[in-house]
Backbone as numpy.savetxt, mean C-alpha at the origin, in Angstrom:
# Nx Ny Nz CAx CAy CAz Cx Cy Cz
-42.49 -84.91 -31.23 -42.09 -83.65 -31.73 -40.79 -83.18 -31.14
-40.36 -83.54 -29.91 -39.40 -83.09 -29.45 -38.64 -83.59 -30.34
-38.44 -84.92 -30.44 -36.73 -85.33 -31.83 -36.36 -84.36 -33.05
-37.69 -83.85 -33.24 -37.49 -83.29 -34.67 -36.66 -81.34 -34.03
-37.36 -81.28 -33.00 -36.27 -79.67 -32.37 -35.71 -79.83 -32.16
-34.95 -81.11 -31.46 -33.49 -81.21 -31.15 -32.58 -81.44 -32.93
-33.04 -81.98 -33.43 -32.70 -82.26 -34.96 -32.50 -80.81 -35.56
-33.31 -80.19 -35.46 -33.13 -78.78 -36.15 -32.67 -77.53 -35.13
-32.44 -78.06 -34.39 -30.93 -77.14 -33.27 -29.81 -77.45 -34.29
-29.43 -78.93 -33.81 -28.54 -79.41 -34.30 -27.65 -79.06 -35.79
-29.09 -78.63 -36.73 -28.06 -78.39 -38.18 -28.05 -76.89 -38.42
-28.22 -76.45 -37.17 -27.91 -75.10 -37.54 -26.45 -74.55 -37.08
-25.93 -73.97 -37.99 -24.34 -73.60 -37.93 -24.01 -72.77 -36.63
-22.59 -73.62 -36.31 -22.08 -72.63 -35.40 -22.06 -71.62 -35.01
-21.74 -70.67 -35.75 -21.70 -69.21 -36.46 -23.29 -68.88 -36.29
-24.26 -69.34 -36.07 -25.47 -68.78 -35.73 -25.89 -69.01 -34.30
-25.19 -69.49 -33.49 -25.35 -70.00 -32.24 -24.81 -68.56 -31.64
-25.67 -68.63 -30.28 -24.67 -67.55 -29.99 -23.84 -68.24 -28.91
-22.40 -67.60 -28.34 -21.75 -68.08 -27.46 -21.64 -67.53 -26.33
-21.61 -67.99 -25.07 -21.13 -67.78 -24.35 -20.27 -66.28 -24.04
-20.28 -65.41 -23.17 -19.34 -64.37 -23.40 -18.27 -64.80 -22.50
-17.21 -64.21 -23.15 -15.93 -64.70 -22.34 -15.43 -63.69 -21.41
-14.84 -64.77 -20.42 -14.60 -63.98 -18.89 -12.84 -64.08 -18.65
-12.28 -63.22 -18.18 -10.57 -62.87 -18.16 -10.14 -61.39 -18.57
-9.04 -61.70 -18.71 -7.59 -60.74 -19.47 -8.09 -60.60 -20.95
-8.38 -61.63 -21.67 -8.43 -62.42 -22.89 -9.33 -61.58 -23.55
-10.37 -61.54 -22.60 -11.71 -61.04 -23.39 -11.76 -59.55 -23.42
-11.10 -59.01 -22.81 -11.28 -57.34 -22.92 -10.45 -56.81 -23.72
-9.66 -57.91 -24.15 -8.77 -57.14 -25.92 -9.53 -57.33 -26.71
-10.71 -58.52 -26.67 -11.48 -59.00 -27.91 -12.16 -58.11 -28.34
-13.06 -58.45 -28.97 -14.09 -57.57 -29.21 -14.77 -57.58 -30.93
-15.96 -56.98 -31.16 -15.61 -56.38 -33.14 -14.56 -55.88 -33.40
-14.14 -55.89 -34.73 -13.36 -54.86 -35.30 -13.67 -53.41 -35.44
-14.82 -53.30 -35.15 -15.30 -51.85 -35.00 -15.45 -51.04 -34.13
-14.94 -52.07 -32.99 -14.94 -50.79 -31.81 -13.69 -50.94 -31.37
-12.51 -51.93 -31.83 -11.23 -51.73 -32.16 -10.72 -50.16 -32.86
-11.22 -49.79 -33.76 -10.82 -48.88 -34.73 -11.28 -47.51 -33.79
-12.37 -47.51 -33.15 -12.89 -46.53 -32.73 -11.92 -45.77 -31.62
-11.55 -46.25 -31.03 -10.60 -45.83 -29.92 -9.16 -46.09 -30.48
-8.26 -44.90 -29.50 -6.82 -45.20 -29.13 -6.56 -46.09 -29.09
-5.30 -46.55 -29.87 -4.42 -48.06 -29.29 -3.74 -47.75 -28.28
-2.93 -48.98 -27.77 -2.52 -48.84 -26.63 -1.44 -48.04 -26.32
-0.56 -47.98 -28.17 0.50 -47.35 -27.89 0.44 -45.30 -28.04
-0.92 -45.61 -28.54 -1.53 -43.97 -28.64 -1.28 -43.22 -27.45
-2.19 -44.30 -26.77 -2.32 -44.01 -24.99 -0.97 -43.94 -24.19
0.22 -44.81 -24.80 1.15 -44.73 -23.86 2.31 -43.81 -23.95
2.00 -42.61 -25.91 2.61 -41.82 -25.94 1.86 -40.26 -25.42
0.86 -40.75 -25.61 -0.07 -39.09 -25.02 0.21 -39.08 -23.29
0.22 -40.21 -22.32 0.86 -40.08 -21.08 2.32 -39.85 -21.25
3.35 -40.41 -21.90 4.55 -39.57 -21.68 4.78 -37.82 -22.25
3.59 -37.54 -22.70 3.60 -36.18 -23.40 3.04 -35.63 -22.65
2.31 -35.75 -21.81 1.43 -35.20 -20.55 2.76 -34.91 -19.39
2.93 -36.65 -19.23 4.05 -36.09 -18.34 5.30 -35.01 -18.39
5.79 -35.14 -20.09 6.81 -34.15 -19.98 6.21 -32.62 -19.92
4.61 -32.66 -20.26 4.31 -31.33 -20.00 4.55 -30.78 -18.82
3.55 -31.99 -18.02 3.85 -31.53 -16.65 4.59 -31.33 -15.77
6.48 -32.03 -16.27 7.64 -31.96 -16.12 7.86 -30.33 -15.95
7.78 -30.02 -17.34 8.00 -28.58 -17.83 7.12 -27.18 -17.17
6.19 -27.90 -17.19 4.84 -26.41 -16.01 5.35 -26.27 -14.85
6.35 -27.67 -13.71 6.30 -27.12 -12.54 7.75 -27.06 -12.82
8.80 -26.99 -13.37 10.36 -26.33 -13.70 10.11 -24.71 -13.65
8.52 -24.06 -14.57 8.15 -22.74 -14.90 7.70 -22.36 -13.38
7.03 -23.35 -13.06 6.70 -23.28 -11.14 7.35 -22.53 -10.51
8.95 -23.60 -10.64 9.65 -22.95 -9.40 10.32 -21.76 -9.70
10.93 -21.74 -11.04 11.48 -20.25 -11.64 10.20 -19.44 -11.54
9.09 -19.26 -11.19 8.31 -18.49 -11.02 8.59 -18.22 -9.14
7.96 -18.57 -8.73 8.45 -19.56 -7.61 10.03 -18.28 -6.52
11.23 -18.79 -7.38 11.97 -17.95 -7.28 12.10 -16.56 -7.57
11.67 -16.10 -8.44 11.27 -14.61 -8.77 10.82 -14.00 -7.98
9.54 -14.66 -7.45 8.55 -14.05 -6.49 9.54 -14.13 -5.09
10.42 -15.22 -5.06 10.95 -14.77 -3.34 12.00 -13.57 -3.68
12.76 -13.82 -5.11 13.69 -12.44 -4.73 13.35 -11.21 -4.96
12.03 -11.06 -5.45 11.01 -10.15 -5.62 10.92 -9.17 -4.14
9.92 -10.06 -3.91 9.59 -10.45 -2.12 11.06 -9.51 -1.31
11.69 -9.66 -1.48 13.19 -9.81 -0.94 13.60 -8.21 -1.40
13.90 -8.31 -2.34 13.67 -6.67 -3.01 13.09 -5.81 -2.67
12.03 -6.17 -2.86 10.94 -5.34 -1.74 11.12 -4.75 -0.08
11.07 -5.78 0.29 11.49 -5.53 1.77 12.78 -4.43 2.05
13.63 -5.25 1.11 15.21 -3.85 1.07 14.81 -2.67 0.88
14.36 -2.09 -0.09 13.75 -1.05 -0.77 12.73 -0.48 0.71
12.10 -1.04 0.93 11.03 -0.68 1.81 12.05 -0.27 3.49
13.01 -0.91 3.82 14.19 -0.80 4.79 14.95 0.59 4.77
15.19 0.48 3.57 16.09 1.70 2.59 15.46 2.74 2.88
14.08 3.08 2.44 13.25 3.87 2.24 12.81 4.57 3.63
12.58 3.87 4.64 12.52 4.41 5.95 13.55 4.82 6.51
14.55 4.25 6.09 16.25 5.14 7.00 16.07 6.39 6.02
15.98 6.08 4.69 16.29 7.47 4.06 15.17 8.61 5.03
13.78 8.14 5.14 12.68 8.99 5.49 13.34 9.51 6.77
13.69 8.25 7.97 14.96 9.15 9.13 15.55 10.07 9.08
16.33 9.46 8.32 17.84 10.60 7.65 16.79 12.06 7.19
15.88 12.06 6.59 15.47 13.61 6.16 14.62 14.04 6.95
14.37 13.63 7.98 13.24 14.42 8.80 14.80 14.88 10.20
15.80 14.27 10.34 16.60 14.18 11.14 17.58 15.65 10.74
17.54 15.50 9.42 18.26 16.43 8.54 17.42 17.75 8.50
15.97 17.76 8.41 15.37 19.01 8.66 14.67 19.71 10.09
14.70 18.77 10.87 14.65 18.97 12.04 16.17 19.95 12.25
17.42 19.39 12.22 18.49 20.14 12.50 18.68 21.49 12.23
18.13 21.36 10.68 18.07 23.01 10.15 17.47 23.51 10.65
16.07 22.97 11.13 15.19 23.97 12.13 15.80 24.90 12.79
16.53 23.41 13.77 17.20 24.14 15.19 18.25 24.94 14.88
19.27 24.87 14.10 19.99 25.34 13.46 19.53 26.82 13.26
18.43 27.34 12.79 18.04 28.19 12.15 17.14 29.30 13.56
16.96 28.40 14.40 16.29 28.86 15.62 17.26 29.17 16.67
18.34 28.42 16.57 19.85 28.85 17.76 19.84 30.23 17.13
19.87 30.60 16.36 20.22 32.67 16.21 19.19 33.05 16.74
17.95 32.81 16.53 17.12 33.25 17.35 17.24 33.36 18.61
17.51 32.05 18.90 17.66 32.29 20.66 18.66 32.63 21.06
19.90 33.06 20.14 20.81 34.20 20.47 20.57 35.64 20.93
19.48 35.50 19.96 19.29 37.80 19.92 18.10 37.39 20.95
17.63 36.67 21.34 16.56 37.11 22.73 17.83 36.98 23.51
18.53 36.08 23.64 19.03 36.17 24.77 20.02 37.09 24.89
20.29 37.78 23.53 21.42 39.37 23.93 20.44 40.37 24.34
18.76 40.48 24.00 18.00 41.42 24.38 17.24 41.01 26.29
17.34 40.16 26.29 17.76 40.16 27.51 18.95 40.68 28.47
19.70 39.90 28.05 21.31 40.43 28.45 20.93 42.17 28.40
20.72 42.80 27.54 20.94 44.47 27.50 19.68 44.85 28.35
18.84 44.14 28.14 17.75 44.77 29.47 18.08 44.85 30.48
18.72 43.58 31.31 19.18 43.88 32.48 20.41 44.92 32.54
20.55 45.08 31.75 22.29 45.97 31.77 21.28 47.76 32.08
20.67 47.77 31.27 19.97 49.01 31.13 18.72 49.62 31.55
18.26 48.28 32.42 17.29 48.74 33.63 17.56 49.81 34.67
16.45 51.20 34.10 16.26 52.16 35.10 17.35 53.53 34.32
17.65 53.08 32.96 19.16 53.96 32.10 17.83 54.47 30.95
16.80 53.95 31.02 15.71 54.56 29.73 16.13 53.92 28.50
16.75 52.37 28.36 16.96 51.57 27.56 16.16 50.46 26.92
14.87 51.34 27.50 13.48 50.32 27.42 13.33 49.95 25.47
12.88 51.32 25.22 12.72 51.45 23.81 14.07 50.69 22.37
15.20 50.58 23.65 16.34 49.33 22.45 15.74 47.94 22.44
15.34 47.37 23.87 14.91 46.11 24.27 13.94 46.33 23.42
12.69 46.82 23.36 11.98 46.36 22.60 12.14 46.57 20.83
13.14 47.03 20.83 13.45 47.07 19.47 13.70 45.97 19.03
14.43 45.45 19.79 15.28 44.06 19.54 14.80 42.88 19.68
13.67 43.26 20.76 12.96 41.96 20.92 11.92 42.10 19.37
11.54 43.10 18.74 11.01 43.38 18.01 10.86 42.60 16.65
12.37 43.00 16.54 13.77 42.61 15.70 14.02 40.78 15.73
13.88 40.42 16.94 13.84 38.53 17.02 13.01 38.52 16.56
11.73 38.85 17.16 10.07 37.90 16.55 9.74 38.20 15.02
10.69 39.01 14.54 10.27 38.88 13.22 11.18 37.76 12.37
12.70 38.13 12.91 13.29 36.45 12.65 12.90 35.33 12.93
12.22 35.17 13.93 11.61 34.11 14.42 10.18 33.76 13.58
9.65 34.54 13.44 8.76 34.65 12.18 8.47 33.93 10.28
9.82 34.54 10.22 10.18 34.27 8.77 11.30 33.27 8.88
11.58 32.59 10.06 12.23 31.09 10.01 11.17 30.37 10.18
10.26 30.14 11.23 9.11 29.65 10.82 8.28 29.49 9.42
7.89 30.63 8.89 7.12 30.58 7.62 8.23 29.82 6.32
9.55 29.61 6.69 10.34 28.86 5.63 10.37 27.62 5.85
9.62 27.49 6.96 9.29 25.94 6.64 7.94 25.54 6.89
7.27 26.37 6.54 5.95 25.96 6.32 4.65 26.38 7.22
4.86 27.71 8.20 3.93 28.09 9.14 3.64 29.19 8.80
2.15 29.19 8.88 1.93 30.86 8.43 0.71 31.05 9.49
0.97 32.58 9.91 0.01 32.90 10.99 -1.22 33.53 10.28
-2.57 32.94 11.32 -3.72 33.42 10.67 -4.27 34.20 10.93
-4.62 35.12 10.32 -5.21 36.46 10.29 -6.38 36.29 10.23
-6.69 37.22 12.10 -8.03 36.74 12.35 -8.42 38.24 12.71
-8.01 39.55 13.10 -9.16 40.56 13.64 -9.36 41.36 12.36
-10.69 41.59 12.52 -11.68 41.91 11.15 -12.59 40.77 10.54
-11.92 39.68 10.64 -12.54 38.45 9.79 -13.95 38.13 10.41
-14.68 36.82 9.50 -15.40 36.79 10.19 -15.05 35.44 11.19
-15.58 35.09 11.59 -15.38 33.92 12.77 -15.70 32.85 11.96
-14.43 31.91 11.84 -14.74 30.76 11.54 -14.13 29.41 12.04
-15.61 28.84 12.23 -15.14 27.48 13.09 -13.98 26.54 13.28
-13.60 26.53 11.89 -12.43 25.29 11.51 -11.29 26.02 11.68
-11.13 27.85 11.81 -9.57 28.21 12.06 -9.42 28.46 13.19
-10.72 28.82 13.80 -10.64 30.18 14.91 -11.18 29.40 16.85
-10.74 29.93 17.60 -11.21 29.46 18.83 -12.14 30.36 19.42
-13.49 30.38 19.88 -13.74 31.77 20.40 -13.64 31.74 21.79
-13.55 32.77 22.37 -13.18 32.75 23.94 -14.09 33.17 24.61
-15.00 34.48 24.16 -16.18 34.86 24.44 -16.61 36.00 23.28
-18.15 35.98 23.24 -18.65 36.72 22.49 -19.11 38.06 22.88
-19.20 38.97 22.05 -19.46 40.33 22.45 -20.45 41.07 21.42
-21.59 41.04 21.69 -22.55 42.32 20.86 -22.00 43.89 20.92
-21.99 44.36 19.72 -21.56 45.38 19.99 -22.01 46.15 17.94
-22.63 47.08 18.41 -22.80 48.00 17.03 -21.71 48.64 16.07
-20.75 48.44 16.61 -19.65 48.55 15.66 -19.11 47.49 14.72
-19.18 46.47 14.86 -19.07 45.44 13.55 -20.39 44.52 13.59
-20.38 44.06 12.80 -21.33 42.96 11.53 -21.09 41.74 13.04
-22.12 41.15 13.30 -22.51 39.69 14.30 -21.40 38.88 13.90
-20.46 38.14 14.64 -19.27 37.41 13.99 -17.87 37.80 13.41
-17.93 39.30 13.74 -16.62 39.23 13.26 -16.19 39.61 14.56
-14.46 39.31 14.21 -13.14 38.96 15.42 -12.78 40.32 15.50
-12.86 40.79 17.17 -12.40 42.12 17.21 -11.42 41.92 18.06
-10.74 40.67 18.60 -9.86 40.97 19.77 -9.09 39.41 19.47
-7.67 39.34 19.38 -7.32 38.22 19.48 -6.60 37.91 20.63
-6.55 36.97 21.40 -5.91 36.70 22.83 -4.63 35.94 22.09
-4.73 34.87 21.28 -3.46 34.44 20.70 -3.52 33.93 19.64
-2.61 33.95 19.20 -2.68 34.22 17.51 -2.38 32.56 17.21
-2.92 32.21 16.23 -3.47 30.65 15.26 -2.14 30.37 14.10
-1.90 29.73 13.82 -1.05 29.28 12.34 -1.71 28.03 12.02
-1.37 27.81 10.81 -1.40 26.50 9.67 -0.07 26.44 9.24
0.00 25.20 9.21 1.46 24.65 8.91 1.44 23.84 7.47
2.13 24.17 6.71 2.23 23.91 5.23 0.94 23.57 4.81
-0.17 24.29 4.97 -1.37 24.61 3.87 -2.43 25.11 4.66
């Protein structure tokens, strides 16, 4: 029986045999025609990588012009921010002066109501001095409040924590528990 299976191996066609699979370079172009068709050719593949690349050429060119913006940005900034603090100098330097500026007359007329006190000690020149000194503290007053100080009005009020200091307390039937009958020294708020 064996002659007769080797006999009928034998007349069966090539083309029904199967072969061998092939090993190399050779064999991985081969293949069906149908899984040829299915995929990219080679030259598909070798124009979609130069199209990639020039993308990616082009994204990091946008990079660095981005890139640059942001440093002279950056850069801008900092100036501006430089600028901005000399100017803030310059106006606190500038209103500070007017202050003083505005306070040298002041400390002119005390110091002429001085000057006439001593001149007129024991002459009954009491009542000019205090005229005059009178006369400063109200200049001195309303140069203050033009730039932003205002004194707080505290006897009558009632006592309150966040303006007021108390020094000592006093029961007494003439006002309401809490209110300010005596001020030792007088409070301001400065622009609000």
């Amino acid at each position: 029986m064996l002659p007769a299976a080797v006999e009928e191996i034998s007349k069966k066609a090539p083309s029904d045999r199967e072969s061998p699979p092939e090993k190399g370079p050779e064999a991985q172009g081969k293949g069906n025609s149908s899984s040829r068709s299915e995929g990219p050719s080679l030259e598909q593949l070798k124009e979609e990588i130069e199209a990639l690349r020039a993308e990616l050429k082009e994204e990091r060119a946008r990079s660095e012009r981005y890139l640059t913006q942001i440093k002279y940005l950056q850069s801008d900034y900092e100036s501006l921010k430089r600028r901005q603090a000399k100017e803030i100098e310059a106006a606190i330097a500038f209103g500070n002066e007017k202050l003083v500026k505005d306070l040298l007359s002041v400390l002119d007329e005390l110091e002429m109501a001085v000057k006439a006190g001593k001149q007129g000690m024991g002459q009954g020149r009491n009542d000019l001095i205090l005229e005059g000194v009178e006369m400063t503290l109200k200049r001195l007053y309303e140069t203050l409040s033009r730039e932003g100080l205002a004194k707080i009005e505290a006897i009558g009020r009632t006592f309150d924590p966040h303006l007021h200091e108390a020094a000592e307390g006093v029961f007494t039937k003439d006002y309401p528990e809490g209110t300010i009958i005596e001020e030792i020294r007088g409070g301001f708020t400065f622009k609000g």
